[in-house]
N, C-alpha and C positions, 0 to 999 in steps of 0.2 A: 423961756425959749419957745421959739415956735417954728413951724417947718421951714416958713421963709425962710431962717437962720441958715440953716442947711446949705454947705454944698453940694448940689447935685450933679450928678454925672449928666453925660451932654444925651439929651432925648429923655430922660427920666420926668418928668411932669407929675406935681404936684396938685395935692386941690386941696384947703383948707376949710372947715363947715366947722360953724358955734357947737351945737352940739350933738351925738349920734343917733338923731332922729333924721334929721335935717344933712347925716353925710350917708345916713343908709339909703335916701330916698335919691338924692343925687346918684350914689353909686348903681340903684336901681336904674336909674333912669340914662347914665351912660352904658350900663351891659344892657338891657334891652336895647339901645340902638343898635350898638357893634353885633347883636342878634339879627337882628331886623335886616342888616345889611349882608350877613352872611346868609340869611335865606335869599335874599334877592339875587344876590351874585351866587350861590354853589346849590340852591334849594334845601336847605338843611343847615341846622348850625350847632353847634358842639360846645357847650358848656362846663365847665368842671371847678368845682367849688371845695372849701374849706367847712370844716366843722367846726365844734367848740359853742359859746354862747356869743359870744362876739357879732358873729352871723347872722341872729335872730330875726333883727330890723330890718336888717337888709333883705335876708330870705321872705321875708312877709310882704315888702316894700315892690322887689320886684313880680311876687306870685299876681300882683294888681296891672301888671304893665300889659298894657295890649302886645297881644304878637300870635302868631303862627304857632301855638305852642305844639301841634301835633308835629311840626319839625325839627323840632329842637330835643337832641340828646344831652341828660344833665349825668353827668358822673363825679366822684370825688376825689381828690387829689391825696385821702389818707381815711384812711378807716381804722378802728379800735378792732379788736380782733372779739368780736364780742355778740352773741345773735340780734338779730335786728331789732327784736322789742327791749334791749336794754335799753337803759337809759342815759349810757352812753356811748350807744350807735350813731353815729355821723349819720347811715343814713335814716335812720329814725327819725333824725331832726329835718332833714330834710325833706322827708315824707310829712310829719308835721309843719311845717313853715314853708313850704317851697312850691310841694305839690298837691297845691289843693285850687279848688276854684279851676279856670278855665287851664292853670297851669297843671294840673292835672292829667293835664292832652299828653303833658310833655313823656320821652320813653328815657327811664331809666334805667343807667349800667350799674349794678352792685359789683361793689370792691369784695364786700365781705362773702367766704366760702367755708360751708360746713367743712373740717379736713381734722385728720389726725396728729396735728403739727401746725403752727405757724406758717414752717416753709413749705409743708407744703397747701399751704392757704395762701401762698403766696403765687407760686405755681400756677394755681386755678385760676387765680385773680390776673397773672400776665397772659395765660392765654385767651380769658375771657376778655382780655382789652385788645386783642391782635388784630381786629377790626377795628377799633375806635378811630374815627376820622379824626385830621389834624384840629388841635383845638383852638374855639374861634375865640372863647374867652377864660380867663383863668382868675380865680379869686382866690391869693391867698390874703395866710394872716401870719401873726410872727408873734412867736413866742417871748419872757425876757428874756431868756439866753440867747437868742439870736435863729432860734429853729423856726421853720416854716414847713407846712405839711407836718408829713413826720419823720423828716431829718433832725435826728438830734444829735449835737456835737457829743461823744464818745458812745455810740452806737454801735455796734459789731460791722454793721453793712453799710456804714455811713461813706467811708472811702471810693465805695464799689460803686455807691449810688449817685453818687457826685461828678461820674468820670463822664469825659465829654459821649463816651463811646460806649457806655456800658449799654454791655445786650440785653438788661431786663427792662420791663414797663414796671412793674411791681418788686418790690425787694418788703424783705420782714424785719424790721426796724423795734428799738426797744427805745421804749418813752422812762425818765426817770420818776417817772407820777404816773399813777393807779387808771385805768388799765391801760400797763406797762408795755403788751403786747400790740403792737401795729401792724399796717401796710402802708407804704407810703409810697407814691409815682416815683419815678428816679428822671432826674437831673434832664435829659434830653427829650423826655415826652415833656417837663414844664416850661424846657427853656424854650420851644419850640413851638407855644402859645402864639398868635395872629397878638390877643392881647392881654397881657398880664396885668392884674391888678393887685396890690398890696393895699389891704384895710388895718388899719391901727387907730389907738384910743388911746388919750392919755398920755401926760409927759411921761412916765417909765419907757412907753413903747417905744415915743422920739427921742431918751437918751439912747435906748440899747439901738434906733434905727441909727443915730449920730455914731455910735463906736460901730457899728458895721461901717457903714460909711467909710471911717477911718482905716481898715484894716482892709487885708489882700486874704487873709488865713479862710477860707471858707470849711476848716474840717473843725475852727474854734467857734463860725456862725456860718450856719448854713445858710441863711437869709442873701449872703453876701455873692453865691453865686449866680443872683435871680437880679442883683440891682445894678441892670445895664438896659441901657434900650431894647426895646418899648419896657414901660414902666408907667404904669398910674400909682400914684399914691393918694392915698383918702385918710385924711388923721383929721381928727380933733380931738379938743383939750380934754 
């Protein structure tokens, strides 16, 4: 199977690459434009990225791309509730892989806040985003279950975060896998993206992307409320 197989919803756009060296550098090289165009048109541009390993290539791929990096805000669409020098802080990795070199310029927003609680880590983390301008480009990824950021289907706050209307930027989200503690953007600051991108690897990814596809239940895959136009997708085998 492969993505061409796929029906896709109308504006959704696909792009197929041999292998994930060669779809990080593509991927690199279509968010540096939609960068490059959001300085020109609004002087600044708004970034916000996924974690995981997944990401690596691509984070390394685009830290080389020429651009304005002193205008470009990078933040992230889910954090592990965990101090930054862990080793598995999103933005740890991103400080490794992202910003380094001229990308370096770039000003980063942390998700993650020292706090007594989750929630209220969560708290600090919505009002610390109450300024973040609309965002210009959005990279997720998708879990096999169907989760993306850190929406995971039977979640406590998964309902709340989903709702076209819900009033938080940040909600505190529980992952079934180690560490189980999150933050993760909610529903209306991702669907609200200029341009979302979904990166996948591997047929597992494009069966579980084919059974979202299939279904309307977004509280059984959270992925499902994100694939509607604008949509990139980036897979290979």
């Amino acid at each position: 199977m492969a993505i061409s197989d796929l029906e896709l919803p109308p504006g959704v756009v696909a792009h197929s690459h041999a292998a994930p060296q060669a779809l990080a550098e593509a991927q690199a090289v279509a968010v540096a434009e939609a960068l490059r165009i959001a300085i020109e048109s609004r002087g600044q541009a708004t970034l916000v990225v996924s974690g995981g390993r997944s990401p690596i290539a691509f984070f390394e791929a685009l830290a080389q791309q020429p651009l304005h990096w002193q205008r470009v805000l990078i933040s992230l669409a889910d954090e592990r509730w965990v101090p930054t020098n862990h080793a598995s802080s999103n933005e740890a990795l991103v400080r490794r892989h992202l910003l380094r070199g001229a990308a370096a310029e770039a000003r980063f927003l942390s998700l993650y806040r020292v706090a007594s609680s989750l929630q209220q880590a969560a708290e600090l983390a919505d009002a610390a985003l109450a300024d973040l301008p609309p965002i210009d480009v959005l990279v997720l990824g998708m879990g096999d279950d169907g989760h993306t950021a850190s929406l995971f289907p039977a979640s406590p706050n998964l309902d709340l975060a989903l709702q076209a209307d819900c009033p938080h930027r940040v909600l505190p989200m529980q992952a079934p896998s180690a560490p189980a503690q999150r933050l993760s953007l909610t529903l209306p600051l991702l669907a609200a993206a200029r341009l979302p991108l979904l990166a996948i690897q591997g047929p597992d990814k494009l069966a579980t992307l084919r059974a979202a596809l299939a279904g309307d239940d977004v509280a059984h895959m959270p992925i499902r409320a994100l694939l509607h136009s604008p949509l990139e997708i980036y897979w290979c085998p």
